[in-house]
C-alpha positions in Angstrom: 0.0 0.0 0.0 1.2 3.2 -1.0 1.9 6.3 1.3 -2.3 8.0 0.4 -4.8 5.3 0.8 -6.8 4.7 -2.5 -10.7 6.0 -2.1 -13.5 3.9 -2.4 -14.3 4.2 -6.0 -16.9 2.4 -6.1 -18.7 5.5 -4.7 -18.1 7.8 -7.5 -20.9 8.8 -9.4 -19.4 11.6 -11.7 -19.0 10.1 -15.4 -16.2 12.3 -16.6 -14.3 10.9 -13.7 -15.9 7.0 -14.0 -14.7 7.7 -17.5 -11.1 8.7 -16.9 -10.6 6.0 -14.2 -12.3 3.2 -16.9 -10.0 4.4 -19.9 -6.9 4.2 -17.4 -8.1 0.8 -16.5 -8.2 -0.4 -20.1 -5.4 1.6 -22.1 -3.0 1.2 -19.3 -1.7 5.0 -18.9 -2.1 6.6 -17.0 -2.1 3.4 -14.7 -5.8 2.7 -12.3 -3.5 3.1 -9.0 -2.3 6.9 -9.6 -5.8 8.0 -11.4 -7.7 7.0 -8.3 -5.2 8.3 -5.8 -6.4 11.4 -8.2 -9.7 11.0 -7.6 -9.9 11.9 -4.0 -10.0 15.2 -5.1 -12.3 15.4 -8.6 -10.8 18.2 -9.9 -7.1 17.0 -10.0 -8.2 14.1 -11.4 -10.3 15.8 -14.2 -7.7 18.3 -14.9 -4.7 16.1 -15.2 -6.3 13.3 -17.6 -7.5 16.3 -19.5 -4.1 17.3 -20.3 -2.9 13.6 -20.4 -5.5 13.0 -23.5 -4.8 16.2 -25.1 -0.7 16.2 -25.0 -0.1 12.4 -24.8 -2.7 10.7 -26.4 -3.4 13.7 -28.9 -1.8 16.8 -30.2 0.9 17.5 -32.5 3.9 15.7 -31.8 4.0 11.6 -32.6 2.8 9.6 -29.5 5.6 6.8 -30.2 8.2 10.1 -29.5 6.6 11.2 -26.1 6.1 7.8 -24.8 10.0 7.5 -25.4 10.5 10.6 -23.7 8.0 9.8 -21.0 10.7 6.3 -20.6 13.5 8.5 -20.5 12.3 10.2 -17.4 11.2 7.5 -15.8 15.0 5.8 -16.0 16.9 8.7 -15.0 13.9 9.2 -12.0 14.1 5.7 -11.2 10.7 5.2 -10.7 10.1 1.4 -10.7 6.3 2.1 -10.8 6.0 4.6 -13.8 9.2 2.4 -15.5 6.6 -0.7 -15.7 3.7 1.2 -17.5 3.5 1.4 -21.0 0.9 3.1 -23.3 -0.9 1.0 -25.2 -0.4 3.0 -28.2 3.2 2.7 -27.9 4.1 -1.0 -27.1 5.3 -1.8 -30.4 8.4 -0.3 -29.1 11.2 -3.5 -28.7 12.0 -3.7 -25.0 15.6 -4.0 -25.7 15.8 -0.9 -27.0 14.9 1.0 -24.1 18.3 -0.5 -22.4 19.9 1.8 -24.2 17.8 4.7 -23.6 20.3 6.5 -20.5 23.2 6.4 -23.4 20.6 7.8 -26.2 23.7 10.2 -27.0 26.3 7.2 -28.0 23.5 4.6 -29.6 22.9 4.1 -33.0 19.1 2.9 -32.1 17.5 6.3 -31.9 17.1 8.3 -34.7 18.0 12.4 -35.1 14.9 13.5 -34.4 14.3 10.8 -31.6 17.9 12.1 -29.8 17.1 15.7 -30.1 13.7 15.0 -28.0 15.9 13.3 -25.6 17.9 16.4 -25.1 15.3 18.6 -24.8 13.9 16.5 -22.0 16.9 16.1 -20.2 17.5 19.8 -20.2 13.7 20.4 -18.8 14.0 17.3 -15.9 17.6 17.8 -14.8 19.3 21.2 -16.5 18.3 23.6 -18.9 22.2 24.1 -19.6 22.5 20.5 -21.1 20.5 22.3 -24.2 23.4 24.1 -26.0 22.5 26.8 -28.7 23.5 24.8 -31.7 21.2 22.1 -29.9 18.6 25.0 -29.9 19.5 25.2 -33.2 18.8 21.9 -34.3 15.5 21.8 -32.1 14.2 25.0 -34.3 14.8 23.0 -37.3 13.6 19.8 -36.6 10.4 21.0 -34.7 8.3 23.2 -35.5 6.9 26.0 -32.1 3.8 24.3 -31.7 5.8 20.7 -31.0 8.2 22.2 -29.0 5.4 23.9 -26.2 3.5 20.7 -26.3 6.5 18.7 -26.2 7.9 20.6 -23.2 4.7 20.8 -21.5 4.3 16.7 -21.5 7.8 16.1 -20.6 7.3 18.9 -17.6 4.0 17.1 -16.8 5.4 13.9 -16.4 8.3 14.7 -14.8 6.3 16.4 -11.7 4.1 13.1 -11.8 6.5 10.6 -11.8 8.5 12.2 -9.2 5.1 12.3 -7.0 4.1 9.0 -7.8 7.2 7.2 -7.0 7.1 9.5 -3.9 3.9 7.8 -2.7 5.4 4.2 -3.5 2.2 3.0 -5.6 2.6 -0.8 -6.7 0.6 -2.0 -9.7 -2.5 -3.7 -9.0 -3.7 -2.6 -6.1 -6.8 -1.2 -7.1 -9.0 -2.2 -10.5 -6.7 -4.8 -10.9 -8.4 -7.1 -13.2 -6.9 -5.4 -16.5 -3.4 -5.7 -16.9 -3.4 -3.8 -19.9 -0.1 -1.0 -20.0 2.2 -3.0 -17.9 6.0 -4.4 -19.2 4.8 -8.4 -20.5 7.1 -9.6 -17.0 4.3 -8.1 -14.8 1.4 -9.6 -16.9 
């Protein structure tokens, strides 16, 4: 059990938020445990799958490419629990791959477009310096404004998330637990 008990969700009438906490359930992300820790307070829990749908799930940058991002900080956060999820929409991805994902810089499995994302997110979670001008540079020309706000706003998102998350040391299945839909094939 995690540090915030879950609420009784059986109890919740409201359909936007039944609806949120029923997608999480079957798409996997995000995962049943932290949506219903969400849903003690309705409005947190509307707001933030709001802005999941509409910058993960949606919008203008490639889901595939934020779900990698959304990896990246989850490795160099360590968070075990967010580590294990994966969207849905995304799992084509080859688990192997993702072992390299800490030296994204040095491998040869990421493309240029895929790298500069990387950068971008490691200079938003850990140091804005890491982003150099010529990496600027190369941002500008690779993506256009629009991608890099929504892009920035997800990867700022999920940072403060995971962080939280593995801060309340929530374990998978521990509440609407009969879909195991979103989790790494070992936990399945």
């Amino acid at each position: 059990m995690g540090r915030i008990a879950y609420p009784d969700i059986s109890v919740i009438t409201d359909p936007e938020m039944l609806a949120s906490l029923e997608r999480s359930r079957r798409v996997g992300t995000p995962r049943p445990e932290s949506q219903a820790i969400r849903s003690w307070v309705p409005d947190v829990l509307k707001t933030f799958s709001q802005a999941w749908e509409k910058t993960f799930v949606e919008g203008v940058v490639e889901h595939e490419l934020k779900e990698l991002c959304r990896l990246y900080v989850t490795k160099t956060v360590e968070c075990g629990y967010c580590g294990a999820q994966r969207s849905s929409f995304a799992e084509r991805r080859e688990e192997a791959l993702l072992d390299d994902l800490i030296n994204f810089r040095t491998s040869d499995k990421f493309t240029h477009r895929e790298k500069l994302a990387l950068i971008y997110t490691d200079a938003i979670v850990w140091d804005s310096e890491i982003a150099t001008d010529a990496d600027w540079k190369e941002f500008n020309a690779e993506f256009s404004e629009p991608e890099l706000v929504e892009l920035g706003f997800f990867i700022a998102l999920t940072s403060g998330q995971q962080r939280w998350i593995k801060t309340l040391r929530l374990n998978h299945f521990e509440v609407m637990a009969d879909e195991k839909t979103g989790v790494v094939p070992a936990l399945q």
